[in-house]
PyMOL Python script that loads the backbone (N, CA, C, O; Angstrom):
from pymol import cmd

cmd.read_pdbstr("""\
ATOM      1  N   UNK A   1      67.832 -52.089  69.717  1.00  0.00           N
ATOM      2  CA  UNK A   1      69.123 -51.568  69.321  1.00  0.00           C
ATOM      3  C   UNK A   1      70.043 -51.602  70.539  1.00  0.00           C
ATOM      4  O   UNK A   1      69.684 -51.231  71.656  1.00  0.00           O
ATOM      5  N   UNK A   2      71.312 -52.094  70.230  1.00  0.00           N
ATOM      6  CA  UNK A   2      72.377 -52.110  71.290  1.00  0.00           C
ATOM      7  C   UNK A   2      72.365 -50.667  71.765  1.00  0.00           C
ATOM      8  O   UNK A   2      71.794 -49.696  71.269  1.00  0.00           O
ATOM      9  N   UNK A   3      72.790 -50.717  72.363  1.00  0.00           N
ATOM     10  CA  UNK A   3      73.731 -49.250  73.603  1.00  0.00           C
ATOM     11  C   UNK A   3      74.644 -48.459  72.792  1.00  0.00           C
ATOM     12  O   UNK A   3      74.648 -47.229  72.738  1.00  0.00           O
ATOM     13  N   UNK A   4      75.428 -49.263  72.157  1.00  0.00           N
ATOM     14  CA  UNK A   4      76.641 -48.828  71.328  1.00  0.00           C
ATOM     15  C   UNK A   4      76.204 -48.611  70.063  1.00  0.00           C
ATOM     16  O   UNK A   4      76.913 -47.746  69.549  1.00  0.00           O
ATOM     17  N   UNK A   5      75.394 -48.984  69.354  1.00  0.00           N
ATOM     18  CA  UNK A   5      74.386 -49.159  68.291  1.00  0.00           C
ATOM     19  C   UNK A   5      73.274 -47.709  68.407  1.00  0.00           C
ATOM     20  O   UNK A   5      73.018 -46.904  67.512  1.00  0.00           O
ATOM     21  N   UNK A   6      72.910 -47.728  69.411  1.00  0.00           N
ATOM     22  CA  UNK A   6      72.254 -46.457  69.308  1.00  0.00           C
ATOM     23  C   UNK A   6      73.021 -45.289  69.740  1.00  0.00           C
ATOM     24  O   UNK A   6      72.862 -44.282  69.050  1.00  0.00           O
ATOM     25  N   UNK A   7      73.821 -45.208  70.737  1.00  0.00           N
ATOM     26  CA  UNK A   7      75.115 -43.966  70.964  1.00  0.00           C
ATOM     27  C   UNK A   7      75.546 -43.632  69.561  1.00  0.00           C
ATOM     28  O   UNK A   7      75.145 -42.503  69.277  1.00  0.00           O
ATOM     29  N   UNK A   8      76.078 -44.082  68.778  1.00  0.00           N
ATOM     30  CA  UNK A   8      76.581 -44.096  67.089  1.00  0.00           C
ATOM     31  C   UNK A   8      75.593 -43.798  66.398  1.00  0.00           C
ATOM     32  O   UNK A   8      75.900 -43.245  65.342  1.00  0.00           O
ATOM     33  N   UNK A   9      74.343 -43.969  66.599  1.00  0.00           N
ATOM     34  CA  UNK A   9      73.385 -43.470  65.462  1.00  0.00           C
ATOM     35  C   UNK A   9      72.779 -41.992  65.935  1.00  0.00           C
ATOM     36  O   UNK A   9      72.430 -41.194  65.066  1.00  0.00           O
ATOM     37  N   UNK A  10      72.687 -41.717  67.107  1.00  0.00           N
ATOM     38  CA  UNK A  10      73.174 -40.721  67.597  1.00  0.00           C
ATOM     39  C   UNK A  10      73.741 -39.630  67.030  1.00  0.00           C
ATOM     40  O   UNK A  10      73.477 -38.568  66.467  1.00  0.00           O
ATOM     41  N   UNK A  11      75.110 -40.699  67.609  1.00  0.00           N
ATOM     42  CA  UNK A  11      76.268 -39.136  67.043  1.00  0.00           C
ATOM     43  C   UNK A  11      76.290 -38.719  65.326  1.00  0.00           C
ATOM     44  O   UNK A  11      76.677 -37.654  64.844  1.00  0.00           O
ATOM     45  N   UNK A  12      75.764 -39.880  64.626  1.00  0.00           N
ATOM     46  CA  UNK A  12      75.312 -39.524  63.210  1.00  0.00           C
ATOM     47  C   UNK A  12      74.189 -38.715  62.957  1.00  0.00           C
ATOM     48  O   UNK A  12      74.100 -38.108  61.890  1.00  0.00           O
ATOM     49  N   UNK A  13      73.226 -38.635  63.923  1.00  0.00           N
ATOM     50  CA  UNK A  13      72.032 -37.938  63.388  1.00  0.00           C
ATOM     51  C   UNK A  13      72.500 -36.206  63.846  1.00  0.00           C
ATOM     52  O   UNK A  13      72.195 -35.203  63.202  1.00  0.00           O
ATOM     53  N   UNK A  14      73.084 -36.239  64.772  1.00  0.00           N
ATOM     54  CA  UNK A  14      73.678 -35.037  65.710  1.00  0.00           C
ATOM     55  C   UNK A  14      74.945 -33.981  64.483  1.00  0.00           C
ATOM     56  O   UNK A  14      75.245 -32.859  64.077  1.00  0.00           O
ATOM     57  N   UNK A  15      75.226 -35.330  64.419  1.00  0.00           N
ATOM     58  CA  UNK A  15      76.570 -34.564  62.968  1.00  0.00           C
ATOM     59  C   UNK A  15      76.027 -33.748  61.692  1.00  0.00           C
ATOM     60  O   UNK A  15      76.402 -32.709  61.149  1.00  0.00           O
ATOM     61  N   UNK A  16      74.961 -34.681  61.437  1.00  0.00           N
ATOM     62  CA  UNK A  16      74.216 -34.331  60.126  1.00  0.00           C
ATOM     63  C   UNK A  16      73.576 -33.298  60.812  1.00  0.00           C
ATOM     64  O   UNK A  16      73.629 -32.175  60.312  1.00  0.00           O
ATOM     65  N   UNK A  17      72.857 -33.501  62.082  1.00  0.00           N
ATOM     66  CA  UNK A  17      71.913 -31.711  61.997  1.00  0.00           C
ATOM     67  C   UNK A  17      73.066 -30.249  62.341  1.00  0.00           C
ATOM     68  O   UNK A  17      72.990 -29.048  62.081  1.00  0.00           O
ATOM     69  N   UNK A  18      73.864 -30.923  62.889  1.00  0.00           N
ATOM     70  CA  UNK A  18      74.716 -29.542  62.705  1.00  0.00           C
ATOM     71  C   UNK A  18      74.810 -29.092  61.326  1.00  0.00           C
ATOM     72  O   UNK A  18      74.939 -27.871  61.237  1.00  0.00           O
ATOM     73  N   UNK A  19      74.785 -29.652  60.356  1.00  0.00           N
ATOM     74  CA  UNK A  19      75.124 -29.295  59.195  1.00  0.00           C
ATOM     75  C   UNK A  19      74.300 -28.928  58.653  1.00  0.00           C
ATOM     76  O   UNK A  19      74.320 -27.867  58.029  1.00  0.00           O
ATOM     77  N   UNK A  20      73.170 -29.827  58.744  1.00  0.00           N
ATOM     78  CA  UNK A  20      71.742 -28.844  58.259  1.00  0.00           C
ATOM     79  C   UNK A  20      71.511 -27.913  58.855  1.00  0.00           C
ATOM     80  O   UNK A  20      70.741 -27.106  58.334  1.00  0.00           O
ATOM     81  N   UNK A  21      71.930 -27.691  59.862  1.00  0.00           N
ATOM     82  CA  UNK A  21      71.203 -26.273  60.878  1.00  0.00           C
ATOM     83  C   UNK A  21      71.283 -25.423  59.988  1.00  0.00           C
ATOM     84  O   UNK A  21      70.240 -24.776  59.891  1.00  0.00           O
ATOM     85  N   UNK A  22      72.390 -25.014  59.001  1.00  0.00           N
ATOM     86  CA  UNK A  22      72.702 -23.801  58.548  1.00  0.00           C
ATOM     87  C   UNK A  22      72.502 -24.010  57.081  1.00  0.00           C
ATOM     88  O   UNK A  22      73.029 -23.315  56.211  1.00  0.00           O
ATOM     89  N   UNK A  23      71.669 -25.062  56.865  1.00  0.00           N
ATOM     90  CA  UNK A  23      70.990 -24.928  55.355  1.00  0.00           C
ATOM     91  C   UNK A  23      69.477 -24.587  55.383  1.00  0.00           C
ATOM     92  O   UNK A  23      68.771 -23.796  54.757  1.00  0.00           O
ATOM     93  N   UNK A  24      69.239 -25.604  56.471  1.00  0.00           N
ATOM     94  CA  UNK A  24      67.398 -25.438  56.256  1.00  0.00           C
ATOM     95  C   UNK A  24      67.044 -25.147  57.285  1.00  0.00           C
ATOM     96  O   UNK A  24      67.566 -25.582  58.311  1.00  0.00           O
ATOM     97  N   UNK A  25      65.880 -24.184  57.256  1.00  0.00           N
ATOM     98  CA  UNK A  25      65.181 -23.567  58.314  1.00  0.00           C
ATOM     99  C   UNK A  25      64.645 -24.565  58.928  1.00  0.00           C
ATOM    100  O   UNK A  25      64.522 -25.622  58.310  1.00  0.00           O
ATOM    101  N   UNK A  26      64.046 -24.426  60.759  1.00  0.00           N
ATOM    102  CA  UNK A  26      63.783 -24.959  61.375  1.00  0.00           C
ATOM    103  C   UNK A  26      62.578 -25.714  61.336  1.00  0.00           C
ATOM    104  O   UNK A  26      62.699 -26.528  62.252  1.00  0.00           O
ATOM    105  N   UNK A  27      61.406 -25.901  60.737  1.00  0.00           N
ATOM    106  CA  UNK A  27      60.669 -26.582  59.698  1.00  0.00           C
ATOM    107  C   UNK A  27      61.002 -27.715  59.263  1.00  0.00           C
ATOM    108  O   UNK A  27      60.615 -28.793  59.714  1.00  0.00           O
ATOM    109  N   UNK A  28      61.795 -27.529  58.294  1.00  0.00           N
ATOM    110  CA  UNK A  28      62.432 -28.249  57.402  1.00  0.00           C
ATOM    111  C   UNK A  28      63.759 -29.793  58.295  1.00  0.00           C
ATOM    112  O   UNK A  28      64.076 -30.959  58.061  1.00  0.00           O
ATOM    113  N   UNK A  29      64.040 -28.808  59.222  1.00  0.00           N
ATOM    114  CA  UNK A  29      64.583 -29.954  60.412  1.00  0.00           C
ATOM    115  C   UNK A  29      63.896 -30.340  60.913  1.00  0.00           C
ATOM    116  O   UNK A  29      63.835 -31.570  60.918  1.00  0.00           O
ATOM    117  N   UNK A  30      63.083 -29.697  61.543  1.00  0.00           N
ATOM    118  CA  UNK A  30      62.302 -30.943  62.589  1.00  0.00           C
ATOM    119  C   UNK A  30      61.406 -31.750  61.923  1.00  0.00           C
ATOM    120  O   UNK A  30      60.741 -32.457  62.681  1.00  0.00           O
ATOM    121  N   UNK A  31      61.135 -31.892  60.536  1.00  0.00           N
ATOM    122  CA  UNK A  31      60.411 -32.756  60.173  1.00  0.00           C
ATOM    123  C   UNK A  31      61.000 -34.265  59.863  1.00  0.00           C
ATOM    124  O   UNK A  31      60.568 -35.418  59.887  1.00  0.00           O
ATOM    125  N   UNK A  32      62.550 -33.420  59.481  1.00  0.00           N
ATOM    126  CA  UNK A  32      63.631 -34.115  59.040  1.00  0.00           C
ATOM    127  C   UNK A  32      64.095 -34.981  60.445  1.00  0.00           C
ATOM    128  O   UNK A  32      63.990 -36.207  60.479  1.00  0.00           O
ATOM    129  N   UNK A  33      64.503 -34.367  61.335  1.00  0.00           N
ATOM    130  CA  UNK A  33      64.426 -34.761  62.554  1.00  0.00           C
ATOM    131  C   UNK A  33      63.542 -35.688  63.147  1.00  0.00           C
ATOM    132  O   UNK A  33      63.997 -36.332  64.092  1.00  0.00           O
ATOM    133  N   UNK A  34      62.406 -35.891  62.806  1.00  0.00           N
ATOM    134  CA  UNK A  34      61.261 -36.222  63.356  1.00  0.00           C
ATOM    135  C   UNK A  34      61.272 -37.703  62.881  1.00  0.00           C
ATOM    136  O   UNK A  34      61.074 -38.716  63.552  1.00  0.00           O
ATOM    137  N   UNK A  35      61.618 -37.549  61.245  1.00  0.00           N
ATOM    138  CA  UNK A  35      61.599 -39.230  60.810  1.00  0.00           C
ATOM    139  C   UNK A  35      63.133 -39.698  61.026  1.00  0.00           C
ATOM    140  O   UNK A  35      63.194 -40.924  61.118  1.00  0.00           O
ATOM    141  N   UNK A  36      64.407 -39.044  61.132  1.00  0.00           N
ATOM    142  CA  UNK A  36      65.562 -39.849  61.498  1.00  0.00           C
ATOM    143  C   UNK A  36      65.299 -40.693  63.116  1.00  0.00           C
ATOM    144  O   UNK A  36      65.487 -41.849  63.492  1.00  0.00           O
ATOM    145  N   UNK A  37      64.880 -39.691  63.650  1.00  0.00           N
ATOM    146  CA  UNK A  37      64.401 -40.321  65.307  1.00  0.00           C
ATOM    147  C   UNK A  37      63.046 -40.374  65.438  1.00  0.00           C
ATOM    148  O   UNK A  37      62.756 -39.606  66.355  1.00  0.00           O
ATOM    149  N   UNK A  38      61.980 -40.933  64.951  1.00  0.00           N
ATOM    150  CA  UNK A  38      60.568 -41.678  65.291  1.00  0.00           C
ATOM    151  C   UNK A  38      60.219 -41.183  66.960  1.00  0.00           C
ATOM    152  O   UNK A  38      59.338 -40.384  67.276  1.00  0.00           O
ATOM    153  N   UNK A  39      61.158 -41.885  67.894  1.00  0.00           N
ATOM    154  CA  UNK A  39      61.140 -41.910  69.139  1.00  0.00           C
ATOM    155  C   UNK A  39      61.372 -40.586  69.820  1.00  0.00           C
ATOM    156  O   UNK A  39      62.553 -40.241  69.834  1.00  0.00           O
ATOM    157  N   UNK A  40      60.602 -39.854  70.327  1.00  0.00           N
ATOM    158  CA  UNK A  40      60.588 -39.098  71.526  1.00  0.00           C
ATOM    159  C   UNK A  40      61.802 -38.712  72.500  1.00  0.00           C
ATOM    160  O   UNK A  40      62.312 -37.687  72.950  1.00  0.00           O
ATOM    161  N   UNK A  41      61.936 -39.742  72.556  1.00  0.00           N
ATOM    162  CA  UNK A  41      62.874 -40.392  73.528  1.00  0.00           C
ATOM    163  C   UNK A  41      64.235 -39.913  73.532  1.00  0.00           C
ATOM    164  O   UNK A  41      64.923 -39.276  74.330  1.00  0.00           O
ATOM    165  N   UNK A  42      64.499 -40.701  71.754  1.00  0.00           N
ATOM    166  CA  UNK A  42      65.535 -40.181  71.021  1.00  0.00           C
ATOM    167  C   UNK A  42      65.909 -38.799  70.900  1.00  0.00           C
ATOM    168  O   UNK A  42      66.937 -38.155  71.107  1.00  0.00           O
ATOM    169  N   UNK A  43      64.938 -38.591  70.565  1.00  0.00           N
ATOM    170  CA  UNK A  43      65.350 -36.620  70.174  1.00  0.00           C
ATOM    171  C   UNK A  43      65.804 -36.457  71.841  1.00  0.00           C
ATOM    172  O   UNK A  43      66.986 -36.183  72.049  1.00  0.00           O
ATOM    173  N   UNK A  44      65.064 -36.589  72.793  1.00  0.00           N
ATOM    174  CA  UNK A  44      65.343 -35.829  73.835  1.00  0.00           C
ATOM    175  C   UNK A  44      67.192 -36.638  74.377  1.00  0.00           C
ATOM    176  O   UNK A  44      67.534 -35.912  75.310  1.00  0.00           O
ATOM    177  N   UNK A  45      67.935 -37.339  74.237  1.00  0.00           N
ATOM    178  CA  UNK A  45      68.722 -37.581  73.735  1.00  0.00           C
ATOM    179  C   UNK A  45      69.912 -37.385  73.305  1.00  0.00           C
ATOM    180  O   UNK A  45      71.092 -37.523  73.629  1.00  0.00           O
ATOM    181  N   UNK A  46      69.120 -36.951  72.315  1.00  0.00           N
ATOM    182  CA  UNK A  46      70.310 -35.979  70.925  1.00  0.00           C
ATOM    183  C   UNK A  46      70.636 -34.943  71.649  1.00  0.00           C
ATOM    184  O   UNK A  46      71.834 -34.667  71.591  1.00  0.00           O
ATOM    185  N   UNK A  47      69.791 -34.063  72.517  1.00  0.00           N
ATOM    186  CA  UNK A  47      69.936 -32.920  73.175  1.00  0.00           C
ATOM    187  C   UNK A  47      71.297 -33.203  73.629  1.00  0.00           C
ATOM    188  O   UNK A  47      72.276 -32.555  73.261  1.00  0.00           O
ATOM    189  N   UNK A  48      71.336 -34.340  74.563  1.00  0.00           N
ATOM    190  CA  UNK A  48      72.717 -34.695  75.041  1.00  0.00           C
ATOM    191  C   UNK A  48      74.253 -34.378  74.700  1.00  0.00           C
ATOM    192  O   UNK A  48      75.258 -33.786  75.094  1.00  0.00           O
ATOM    193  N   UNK A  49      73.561 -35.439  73.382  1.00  0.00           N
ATOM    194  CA  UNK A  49      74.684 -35.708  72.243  1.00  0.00           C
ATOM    195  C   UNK A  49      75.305 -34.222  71.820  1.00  0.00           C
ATOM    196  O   UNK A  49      76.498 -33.941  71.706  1.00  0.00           O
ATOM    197  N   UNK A  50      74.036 -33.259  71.598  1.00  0.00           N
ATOM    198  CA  UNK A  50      74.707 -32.477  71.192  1.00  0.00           C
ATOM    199  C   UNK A  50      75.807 -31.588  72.325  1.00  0.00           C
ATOM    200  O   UNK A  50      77.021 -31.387  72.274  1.00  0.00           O
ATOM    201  N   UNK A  51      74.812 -31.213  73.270  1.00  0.00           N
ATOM    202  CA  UNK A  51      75.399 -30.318  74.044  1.00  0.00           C
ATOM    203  C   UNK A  51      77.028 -30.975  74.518  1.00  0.00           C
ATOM    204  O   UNK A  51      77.920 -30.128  74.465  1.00  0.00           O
ATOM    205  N   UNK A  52      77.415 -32.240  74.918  1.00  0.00           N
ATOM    206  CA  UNK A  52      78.690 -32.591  74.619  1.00  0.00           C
ATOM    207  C   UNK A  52      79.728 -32.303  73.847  1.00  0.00           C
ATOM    208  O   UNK A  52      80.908 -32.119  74.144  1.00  0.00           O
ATOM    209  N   UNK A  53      78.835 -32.267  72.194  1.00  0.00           N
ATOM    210  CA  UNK A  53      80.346 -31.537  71.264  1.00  0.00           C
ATOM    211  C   UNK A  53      80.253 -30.066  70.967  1.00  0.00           C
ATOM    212  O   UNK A  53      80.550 -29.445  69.947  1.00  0.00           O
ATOM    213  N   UNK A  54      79.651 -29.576  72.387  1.00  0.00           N
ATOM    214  CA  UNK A  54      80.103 -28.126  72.204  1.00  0.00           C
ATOM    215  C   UNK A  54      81.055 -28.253  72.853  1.00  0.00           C
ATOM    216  O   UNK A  54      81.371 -29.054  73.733  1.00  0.00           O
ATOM    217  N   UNK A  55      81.795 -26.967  72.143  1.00  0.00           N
ATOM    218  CA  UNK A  55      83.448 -26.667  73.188  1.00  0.00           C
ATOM    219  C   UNK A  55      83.225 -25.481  73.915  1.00  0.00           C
ATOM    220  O   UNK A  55      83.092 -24.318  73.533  1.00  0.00           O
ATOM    221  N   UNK A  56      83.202 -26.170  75.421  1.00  0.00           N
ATOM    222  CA  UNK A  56      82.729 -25.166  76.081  1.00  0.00           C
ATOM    223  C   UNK A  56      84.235 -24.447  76.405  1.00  0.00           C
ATOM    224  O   UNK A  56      84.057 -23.741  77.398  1.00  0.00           O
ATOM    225  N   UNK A  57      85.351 -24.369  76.049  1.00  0.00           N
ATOM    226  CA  UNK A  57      86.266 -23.037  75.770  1.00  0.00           C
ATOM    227  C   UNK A  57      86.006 -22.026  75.087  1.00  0.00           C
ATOM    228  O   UNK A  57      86.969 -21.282  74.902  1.00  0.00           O
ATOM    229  N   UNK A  58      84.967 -21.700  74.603  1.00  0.00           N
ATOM    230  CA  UNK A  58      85.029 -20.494  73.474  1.00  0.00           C
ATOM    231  C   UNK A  58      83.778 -19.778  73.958  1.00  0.00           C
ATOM    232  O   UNK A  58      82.905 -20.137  74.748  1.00  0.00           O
ATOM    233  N   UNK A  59      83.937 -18.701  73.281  1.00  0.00           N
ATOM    234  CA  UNK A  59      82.407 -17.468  73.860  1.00  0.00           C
ATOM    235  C   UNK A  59      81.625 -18.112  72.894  1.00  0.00           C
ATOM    236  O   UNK A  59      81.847 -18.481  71.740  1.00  0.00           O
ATOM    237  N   UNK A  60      80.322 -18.176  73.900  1.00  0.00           N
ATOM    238  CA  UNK A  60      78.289 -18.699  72.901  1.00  0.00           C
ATOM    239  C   UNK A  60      78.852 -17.346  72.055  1.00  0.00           C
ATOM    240  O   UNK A  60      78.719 -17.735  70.895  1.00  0.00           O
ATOM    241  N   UNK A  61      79.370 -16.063  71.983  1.00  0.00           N
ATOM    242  CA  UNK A  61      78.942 -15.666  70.490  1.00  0.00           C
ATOM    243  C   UNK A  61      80.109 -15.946  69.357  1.00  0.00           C
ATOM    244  O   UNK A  61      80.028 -15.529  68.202  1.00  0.00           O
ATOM    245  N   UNK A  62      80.998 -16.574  69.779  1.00  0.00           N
ATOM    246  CA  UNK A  62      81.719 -17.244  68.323  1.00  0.00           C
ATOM    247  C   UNK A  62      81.215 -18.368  68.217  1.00  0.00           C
ATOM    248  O   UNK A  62      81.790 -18.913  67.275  1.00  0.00           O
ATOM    249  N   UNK A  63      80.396 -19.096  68.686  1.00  0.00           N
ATOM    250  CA  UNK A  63      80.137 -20.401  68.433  1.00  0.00           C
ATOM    251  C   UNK A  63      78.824 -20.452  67.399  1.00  0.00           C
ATOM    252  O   UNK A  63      78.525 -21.194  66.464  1.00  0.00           O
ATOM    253  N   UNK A  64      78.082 -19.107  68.131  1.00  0.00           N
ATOM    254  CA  UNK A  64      76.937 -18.819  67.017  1.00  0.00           C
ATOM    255  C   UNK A  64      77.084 -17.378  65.920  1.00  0.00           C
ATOM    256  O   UNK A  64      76.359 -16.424  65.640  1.00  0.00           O
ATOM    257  N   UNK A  65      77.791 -17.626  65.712  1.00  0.00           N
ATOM    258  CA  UNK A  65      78.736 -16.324  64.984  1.00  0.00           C
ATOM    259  C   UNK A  65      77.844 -16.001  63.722  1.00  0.00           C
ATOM    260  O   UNK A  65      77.242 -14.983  63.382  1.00  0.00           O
ATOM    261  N   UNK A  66      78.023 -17.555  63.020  1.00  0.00           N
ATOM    262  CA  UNK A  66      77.426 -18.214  62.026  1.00  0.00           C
ATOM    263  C   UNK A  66      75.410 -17.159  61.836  1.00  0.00           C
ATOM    264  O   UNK A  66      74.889 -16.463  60.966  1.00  0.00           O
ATOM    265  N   UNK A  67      74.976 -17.692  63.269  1.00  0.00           N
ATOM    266  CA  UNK A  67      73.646 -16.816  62.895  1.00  0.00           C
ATOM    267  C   UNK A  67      73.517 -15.445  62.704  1.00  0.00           C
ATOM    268  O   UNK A  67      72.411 -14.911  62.636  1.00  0.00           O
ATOM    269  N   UNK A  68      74.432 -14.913  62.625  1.00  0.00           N
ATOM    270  CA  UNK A  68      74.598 -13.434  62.420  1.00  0.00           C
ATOM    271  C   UNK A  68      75.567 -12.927  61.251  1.00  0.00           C
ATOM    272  O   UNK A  68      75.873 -11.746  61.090  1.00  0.00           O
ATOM    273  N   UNK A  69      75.906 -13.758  60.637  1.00  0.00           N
ATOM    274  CA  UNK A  69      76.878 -13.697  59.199  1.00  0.00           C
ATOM    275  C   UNK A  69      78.042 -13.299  59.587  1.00  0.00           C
ATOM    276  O   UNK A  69      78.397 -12.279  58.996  1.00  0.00           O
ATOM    277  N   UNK A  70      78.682 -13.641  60.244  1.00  0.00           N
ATOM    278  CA  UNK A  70      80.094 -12.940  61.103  1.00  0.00           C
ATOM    279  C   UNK A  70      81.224 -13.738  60.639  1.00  0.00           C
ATOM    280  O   UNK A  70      82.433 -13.581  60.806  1.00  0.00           O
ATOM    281  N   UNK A  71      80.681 -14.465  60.134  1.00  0.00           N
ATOM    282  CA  UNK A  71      81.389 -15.827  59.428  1.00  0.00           C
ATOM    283  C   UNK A  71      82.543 -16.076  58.786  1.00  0.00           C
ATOM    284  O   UNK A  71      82.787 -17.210  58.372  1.00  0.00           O
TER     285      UNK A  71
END
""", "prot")
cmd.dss("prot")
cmd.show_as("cartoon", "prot")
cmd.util.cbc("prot")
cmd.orient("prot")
């Protein structure tokens, strides 16, 4: 897989687990997780991906607001 090819599949797998985060328990992702990225590698990765589209302007507790029903 290209560079640019995998950066993009990436930021797709990264998009979609934000969204699952707050449907399915953690189980249920990482299994899910497990077959979108096969590779090891990958997941460790995504970590990246993700921590980038946090906005680090705002307080960690509005960002996880969400886990506490504050919503």
């Amino acid at each position: 897989m290209a560079s640019d090819d995998a950066a993009d599949r990436l930021a797709q797998v990264a998009a979609q687990l934000a969204a699952r985060v707050r449907e399915y328990g953690a189980e249920a992702n990482g299994t899910w997780l497990r077959h979108q990225l096969p590779d090891p590698a990958d997941r460790w990765r995504l970590i990246f991906v993700l921590a980038a589209a946090v906005p680090i302007d705002r307080p960690w507790l509005d960002l996880t607001a969400w886990t506490r029903g504050d919503t």
